[in-house]
KOLKOL-831642 format. One record per residue (C-alpha): residue number from 1; z, x, y. Coordinates in steps of 0.1 Angstrom, whole numbers, plus 5000, padded with zeros to 4 digits. Layout:
# KOLKOL-831642
[atom NUM; [Z; X; Y]]
...
This chain:
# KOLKOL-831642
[atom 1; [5043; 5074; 5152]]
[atom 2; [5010; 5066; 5168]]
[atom 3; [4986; 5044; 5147]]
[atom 4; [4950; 5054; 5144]]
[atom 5; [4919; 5042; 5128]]
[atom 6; [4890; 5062; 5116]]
[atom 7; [4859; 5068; 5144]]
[atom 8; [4839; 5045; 5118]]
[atom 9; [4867; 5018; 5116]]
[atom 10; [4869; 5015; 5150]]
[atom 11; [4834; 5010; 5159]]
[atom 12; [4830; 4984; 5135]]
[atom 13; [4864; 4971; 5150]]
[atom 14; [4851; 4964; 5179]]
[atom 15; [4818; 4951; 5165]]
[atom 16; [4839; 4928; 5148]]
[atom 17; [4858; 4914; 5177]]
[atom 18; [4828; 4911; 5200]]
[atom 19; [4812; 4888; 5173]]
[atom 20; [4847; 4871; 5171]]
[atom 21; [4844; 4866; 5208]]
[atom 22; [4805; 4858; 5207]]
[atom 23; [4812; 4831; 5178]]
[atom 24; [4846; 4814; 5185]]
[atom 25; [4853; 4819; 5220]]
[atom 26; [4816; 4809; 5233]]
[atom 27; [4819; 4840; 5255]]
[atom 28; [4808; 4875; 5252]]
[atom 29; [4829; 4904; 5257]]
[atom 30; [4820; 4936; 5262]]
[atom 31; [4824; 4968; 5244]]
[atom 32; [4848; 4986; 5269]]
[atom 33; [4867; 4954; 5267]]
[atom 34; [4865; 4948; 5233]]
[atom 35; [4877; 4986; 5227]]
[atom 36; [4907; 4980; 5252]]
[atom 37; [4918; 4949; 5233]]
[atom 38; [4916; 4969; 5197]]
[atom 39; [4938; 4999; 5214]]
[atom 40; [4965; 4970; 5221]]
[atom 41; [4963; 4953; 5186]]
[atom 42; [4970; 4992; 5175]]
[atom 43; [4996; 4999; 5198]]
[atom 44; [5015; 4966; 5199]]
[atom 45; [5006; 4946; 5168]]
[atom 46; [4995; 4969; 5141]]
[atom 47; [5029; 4982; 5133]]
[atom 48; [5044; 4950; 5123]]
[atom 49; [5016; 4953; 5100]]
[atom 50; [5019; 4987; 5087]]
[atom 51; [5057; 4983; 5084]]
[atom 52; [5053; 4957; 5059]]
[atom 53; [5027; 4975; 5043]]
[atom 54; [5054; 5004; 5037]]
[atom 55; [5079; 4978; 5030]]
[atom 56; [5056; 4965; 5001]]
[atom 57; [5051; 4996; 4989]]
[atom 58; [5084; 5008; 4985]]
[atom 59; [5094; 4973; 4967]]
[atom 60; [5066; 4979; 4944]]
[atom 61; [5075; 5015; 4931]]
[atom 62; [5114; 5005; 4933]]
[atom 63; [5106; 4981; 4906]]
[atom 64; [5082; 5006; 4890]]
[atom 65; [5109; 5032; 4890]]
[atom 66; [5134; 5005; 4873]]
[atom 67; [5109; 4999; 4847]]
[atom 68; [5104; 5036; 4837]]
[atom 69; [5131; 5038; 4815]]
[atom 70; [5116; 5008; 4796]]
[atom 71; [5086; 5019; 4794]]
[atom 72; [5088; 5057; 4789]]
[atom 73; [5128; 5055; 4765]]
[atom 74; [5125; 5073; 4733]]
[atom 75; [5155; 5071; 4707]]
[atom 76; [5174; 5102; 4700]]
[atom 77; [5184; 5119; 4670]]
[atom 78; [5160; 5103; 4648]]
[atom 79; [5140; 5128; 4628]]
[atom 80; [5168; 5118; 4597]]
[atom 81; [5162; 5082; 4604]]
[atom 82; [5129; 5086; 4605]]
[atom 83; [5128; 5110; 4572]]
[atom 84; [5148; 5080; 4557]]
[atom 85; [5174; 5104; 4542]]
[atom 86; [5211; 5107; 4558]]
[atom 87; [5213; 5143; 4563]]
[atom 88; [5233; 5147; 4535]]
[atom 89; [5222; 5175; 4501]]
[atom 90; [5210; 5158; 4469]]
[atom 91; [5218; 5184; 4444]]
């Protein structure tokens, strides 16, 4: 699976790292460069990222799923529990 960014993500991608570059690197890089160096965070880095990401995801609705019977159990039989008689014919 290829991961992609947004047109709009990516252009501000690369804004961002050419500031990066401008202000921490006291060098300027250009925007063909600074596009080639976001395709190989993508391509080689960004999955580690997005596998966590899934990986966090799924630990998170796992322990949703194990709370749903908490949160969502109801009692059975109870409408003569709940009427407060035993079932049973007063006559």
């Amino acid at each position: 699976m290829t991961i992609e960014i947004s047109p709009e993500a990516s252009k501000a991608a690369v804004t961002s790292i050419q500031r990066y570059f401008s202000e921490n690197m006291d060098e300027e890089i250009g925007n063909l460069a600074a596009g080639a160096l976001l395709a190989f965070f993508l391509k080689e880095i960004a999955p580690s990222v997005y596998n966590q990401a899934v990986a966090d995801a799924q630990a998170r609705l796992q322990a949703r799923v194990m709370e749903l019977d908490v949160e969502v159990y109801e009692d059975e039989f109870q409408y003569w529990v709940k009427q407060g008689r035993s079932g049973k014919r007063h006559g």
